[in-house]
N, C-alpha and C positions, 0 to 999 in steps of 0.2 A: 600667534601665541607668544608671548612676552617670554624673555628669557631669564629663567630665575639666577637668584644673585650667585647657587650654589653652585650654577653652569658656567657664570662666569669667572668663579671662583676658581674653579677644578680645569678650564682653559689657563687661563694665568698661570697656574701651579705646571699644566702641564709642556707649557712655553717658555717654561723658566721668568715671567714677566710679571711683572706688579699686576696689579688691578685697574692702575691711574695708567701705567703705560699702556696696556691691552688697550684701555678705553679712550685715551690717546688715537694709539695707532689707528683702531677702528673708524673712529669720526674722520681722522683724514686721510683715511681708504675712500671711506664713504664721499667724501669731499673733493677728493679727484678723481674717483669713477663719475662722479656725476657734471665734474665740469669737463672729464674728455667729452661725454657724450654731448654737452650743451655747444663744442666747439666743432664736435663733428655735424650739430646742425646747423653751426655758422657759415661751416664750410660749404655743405651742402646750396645752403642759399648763395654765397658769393660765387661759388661754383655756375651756377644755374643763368648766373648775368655774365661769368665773365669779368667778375671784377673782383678787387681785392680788397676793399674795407665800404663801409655803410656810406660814406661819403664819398665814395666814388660811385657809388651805386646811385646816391642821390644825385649828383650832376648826370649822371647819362639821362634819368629822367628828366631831369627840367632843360635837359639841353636838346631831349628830343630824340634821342638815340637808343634808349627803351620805353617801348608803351607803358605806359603809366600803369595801366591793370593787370597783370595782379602786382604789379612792381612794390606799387605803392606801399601796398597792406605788407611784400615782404620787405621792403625797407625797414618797416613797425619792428616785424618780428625779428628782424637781425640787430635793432638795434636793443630789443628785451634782450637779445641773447647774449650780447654783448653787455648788459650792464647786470646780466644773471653770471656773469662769468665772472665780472668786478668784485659784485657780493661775495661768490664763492671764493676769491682771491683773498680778501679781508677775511672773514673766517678762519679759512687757512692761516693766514699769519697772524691773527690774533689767538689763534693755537699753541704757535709755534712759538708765539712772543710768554704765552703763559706756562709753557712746558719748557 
């Protein structure tokens, strides 16, 4: 259920905070609860090889030193996660550059 404007009106009021600030702060809550979590999947994965960035996760594979399966596919996803976290980076500072 959507949040009417009156609700976010009467938060503001009762924060002592603008509307523009509340709605500010909110988007970049939102914005870094959801890039810790996409870095806790990063970790996760590099955790898992033993390595510490995508590129070094890609050399142990082609050099032979992780199986390739399921390697491969999380190479993929660590490196979405990695360029989901850039996005989320710019966001953020195009926030902060407009506020």
């Amino acid at each position: 259920m959507p949040i009417t404007k009156e609700v976010i009106k009467k938060v503001a009021e009762d924060t002592g905070v603008s509307i523009d600030e509340l709605t500010t702060s909110g988007v970049l809550a939102l914005l870094r609860e959801k890039k810790r979590k996409v870095m806790v999947d990063r970790l996760d994965v590099l955790a898992k090889y033993g390595v510490t960035s995508a590129g070094e996760l890609e050399k142990k594979i082609k050099d032979g030193v992780i199986a390739e399966h399921p390697a491969w596919e999380d190479l993929i996803l660590l490196e979405n996660l990695e360029a989901g976290i850039g996005l989320i980076d710019e966001d953020i500072k195009a926030i902060q550059e407009s506020s």
